[in-house]
C-alpha positions in Angstrom: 112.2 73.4 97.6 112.1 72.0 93.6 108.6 74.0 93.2 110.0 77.4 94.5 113.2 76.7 92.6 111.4 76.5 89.6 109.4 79.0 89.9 111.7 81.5 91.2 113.8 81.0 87.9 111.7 80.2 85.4 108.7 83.1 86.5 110.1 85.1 89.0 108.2 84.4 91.7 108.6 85.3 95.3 109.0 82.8 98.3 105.6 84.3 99.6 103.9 84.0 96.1 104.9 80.6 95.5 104.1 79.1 99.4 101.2 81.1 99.3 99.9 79.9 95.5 100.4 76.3 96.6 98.6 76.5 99.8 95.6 78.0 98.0 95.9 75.2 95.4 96.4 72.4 97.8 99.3 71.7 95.5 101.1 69.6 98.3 100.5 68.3 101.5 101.0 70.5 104.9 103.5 68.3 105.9 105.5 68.4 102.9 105.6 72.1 102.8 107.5 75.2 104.8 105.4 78.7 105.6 107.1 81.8 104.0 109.0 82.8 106.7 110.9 79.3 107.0 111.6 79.5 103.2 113.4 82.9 103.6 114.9 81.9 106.9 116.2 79.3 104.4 117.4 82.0 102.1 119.3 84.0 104.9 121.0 80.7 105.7 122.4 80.2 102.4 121.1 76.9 102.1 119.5 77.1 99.0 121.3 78.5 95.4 118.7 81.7 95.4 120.5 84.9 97.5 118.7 87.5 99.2 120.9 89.5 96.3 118.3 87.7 94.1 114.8 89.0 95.6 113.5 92.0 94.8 111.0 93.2 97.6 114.1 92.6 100.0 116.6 94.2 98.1 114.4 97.4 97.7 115.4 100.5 99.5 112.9 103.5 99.3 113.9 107.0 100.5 111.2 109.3 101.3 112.0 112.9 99.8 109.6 115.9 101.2 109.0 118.5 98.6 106.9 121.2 98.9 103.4 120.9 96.5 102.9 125.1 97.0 103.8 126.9 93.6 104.1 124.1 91.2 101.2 123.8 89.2 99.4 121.0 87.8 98.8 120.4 84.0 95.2 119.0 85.1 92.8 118.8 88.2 94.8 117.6 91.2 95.0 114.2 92.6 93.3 115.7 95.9 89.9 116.1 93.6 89.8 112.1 93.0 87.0 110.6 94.8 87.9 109.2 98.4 86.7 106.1 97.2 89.0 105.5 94.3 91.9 105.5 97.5 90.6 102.5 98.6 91.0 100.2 95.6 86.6 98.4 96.3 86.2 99.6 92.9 87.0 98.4 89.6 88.2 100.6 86.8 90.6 103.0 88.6 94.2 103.2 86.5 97.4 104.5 87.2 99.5 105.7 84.1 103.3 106.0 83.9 106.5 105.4 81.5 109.5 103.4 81.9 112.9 105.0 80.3 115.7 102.6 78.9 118.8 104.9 78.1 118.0 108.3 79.5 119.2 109.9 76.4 115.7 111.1 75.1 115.3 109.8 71.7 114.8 105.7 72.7 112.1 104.1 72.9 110.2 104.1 76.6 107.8 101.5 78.0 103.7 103.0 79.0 102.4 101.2 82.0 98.8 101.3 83.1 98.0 99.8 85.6 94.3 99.0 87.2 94.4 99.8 90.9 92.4 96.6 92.3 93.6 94.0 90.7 96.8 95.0 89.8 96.7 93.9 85.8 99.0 95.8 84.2 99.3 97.1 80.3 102.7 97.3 79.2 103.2 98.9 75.8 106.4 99.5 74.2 106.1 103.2 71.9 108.5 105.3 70.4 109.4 108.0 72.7 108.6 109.5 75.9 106.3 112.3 74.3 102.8 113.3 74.2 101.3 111.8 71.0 103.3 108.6 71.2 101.2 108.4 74.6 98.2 109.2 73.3 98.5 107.0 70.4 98.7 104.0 72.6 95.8 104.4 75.2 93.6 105.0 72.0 94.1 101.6 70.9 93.7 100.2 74.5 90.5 101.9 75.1 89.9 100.1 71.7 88.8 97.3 73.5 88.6 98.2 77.3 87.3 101.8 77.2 84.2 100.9 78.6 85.9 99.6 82.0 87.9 102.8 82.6 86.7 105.2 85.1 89.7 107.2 85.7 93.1 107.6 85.6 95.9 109.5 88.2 99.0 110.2 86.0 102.1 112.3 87.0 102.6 115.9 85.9 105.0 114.9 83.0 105.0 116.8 79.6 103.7 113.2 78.2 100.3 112.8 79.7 99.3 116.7 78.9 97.1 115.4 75.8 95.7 112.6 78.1 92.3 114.5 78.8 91.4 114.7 74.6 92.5 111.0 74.2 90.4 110.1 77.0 87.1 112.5 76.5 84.3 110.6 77.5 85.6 107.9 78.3 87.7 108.7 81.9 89.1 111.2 84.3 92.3 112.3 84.4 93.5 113.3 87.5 97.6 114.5 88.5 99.5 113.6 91.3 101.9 116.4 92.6 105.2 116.7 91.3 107.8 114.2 93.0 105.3 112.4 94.6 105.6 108.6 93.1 103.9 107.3 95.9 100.3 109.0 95.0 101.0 106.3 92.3 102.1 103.6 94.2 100.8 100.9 92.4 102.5 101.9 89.2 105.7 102.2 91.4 105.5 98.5 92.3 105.2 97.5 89.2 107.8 99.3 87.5 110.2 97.6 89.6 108.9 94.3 88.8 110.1 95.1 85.1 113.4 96.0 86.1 114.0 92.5 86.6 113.5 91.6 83.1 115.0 95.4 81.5 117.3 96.9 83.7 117.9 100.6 83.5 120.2 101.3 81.2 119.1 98.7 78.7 118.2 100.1 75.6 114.7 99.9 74.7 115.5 100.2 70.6 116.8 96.5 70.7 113.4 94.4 72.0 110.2 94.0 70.1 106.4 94.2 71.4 106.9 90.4 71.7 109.4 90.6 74.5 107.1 93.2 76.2 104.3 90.9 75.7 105.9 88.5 77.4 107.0 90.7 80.2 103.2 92.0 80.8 102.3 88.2 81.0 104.9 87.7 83.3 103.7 90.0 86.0 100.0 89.6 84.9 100.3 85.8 85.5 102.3 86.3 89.4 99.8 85.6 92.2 99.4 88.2 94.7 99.1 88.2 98.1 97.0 91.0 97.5 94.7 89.1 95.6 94.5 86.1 98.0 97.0 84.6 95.9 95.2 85.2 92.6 97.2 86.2 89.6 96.4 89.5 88.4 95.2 88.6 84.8 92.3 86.3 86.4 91.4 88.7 88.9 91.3 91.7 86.1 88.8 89.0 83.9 86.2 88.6 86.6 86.0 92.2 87.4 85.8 92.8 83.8 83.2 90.5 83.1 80.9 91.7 86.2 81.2 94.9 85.3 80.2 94.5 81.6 77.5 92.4 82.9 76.2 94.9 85.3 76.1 97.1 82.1 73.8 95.2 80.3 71.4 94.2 82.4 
């Protein structure tokens, strides 16, 4: 109970990620460890100090809306012209793009995730507004150094991402989900939540530095996934990286 306890607090990680980490780690012996479903059994029994108040994937609650797609055009070619094989997350070097708001008053600061759909590594970068250039200004300095991995990225129809296709000309493509339909980008969705834990709506986004974000994106780059087998996203995003810029050369 100490290890999830400590883990819980100091990283955020879930019952399953931390049962499930240790297992793959042979970090203790089977008799001296519970399965996932005891541990939250444990939970719902109040006998440990962590509350079901305290996890996020149980505290969740996701409302599907139904909107109609007919007569709202896209700034870009649809979602529904991205390869089938993209959907299936066998292939490295699909991203999904997306920004997180603070205050909702329009002149803060806002977060930019992007987020690679396999192994779920995720760029967080904090820039000044929730505008166009401020977006394009920040992939240009990722694709910097990881240009050569991306293949394509599926963005929402947001007034932010319309210069997306001349920061990312020859390099990617840009594909748009329909309007009010976060989960085309589910991934990014996931993840967004994730940093709620650590900047709660509301929370100005003026006050931190690129340090605190840093340390965020290490955070939720360094939580094993079940996903993943239990790999943490940052290793997972480093072998596919290195394979495919092998591949390249040879």
């Amino acid at each position: 109970m100490a290890y999830f306890d400590d883990h819980f607090h100091q990283d955020h990680w879930s019952p399953d990620a931390a049962v499930g980490f240790a297992h793959k780690h042979h970090l203790f012996k089977r008799t001296e460890m519970v399965c996932t479903k005891t541990l939250y059994n444990y939970i719902d029994a109040k006998l440990l100090e962590i509350r079901n108040l305290d996890l996020l994937e149980k505290t969740k609650r996701r409302t599907k809306h139904h909107w109609s797609h007919k007569h709202r055009r896209l700034i870009g070619k649809s979602i529904e012209e991205r390869p089938k094989r993209v959907d299936k997350r066998n292939e490295f070097g699909h991203f999904e793009i997306d920004t997180v708001v603070g205050k909702r008053s329009g002149h803060e600061s806002v977060l930019l995730t992007f987020t690679e759909r396999k192994t779920r590594f995720d760029f967080i970068r904090l820039i000044e507004g929730k505008d166009a250039d401020s977006v394009a200004y920040a992939i240009k300095g990722i694709c910097a150094e990881f240009g050569d991995l991306i293949k394509s990225v599926t963005a929402d129809n947001g007034t932010e991402f319309t210069t997306l296709e001349e920061a990312l000309t020859g390099i990617a493509d840009i594909y748009y989900a329909h309007p009010y339909s976060s989960s085309e980008r589910g991934t990014n969705e996931t993840h967004n939540r994730m940093i709620r834990r650590y900047l709660p709506k509301g929370y100005s986004l003026d006050t931190i530095s690129p340090k605190t974000v840093a340390l965020v994106e290490a955070r939720l780059n360094q939580l094993p996934r079940r996903i993943l087998k239990y790999q943490p996203p940052e290793k997972a995003f480093q072998i596919e990286a290195a394979r495919a810029r092998k591949t390249r050369i040879a």
